[in-house]
C-alpha positions in Angstrom: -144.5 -42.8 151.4 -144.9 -42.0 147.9 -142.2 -40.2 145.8 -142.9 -36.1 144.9 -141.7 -32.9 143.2 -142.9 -30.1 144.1 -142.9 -26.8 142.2 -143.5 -23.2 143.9 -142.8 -19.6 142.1 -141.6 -17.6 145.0 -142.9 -14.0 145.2 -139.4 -13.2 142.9 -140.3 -15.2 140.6 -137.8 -17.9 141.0 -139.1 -21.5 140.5 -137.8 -23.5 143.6 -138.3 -27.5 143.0 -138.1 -29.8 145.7 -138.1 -33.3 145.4 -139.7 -35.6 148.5 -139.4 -38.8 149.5 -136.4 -39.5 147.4 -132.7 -41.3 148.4 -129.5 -40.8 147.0 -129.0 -39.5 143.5 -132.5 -40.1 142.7 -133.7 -36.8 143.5 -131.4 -35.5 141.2 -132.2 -37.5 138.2 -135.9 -37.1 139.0 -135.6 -33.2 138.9 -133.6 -32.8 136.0 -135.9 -32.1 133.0 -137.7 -29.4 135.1 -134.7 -28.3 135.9 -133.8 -28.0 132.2 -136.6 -27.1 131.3 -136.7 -24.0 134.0 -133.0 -23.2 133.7 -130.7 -23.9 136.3 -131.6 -23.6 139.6 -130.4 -20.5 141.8 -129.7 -22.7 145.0 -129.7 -26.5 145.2 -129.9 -27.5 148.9 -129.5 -31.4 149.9 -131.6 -33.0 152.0 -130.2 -35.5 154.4 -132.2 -38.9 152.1 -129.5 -37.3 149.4 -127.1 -38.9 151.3 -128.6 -42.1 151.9 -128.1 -45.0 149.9 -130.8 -46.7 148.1 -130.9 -50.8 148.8 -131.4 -53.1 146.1 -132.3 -56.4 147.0 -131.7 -59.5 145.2 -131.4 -63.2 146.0 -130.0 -66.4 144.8 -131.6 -69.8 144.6 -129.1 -72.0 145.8 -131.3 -74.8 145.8 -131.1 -74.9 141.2 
C-alpha cells in the first residue's frame, strides 16, 4: 500500500490532515510542513501504525 496525506477543510473550517499507510514516527515527520504551514493542528489523534515500529533490514556478507 502506498503512503498518503490527506487534507480535508471540515465545514468549520479547520484543516484536518491525516496521514495513511504510515508506521511509527513517520507520520509525524511526513505531516509536518503542512502542519506548519497550516498552523498547529486542533487535535492530533494516533493511529494504531503510530505505534508500530518500522523494520530496517540489513545483512552481512560473512563469506568476504
Amino acid at each position: 500500500m502506498s503512503k498518503t496525506i490527506t487534507l480535508t477543510i471540515d465545514t468549520t473550517g479547520t484543516p484536518v490532515i491525516e496521514a495513511h499507510n504510515f508506521k511509527g514516527q513517520g507520520c509525524t515527520a511526513a505531516t509536518a510542513a503542512l502542519e506548519k504551514l497550516l498552523g498547529s493542528a486542533a487535535r492530533v489523534e494516533k493511529k494504531p501504525e503510530f505505534h508500530q515500529q518500522t523494520v530496517t533490514k540489513g545483512y552481512q556478507n560473512l563469506n568476504a
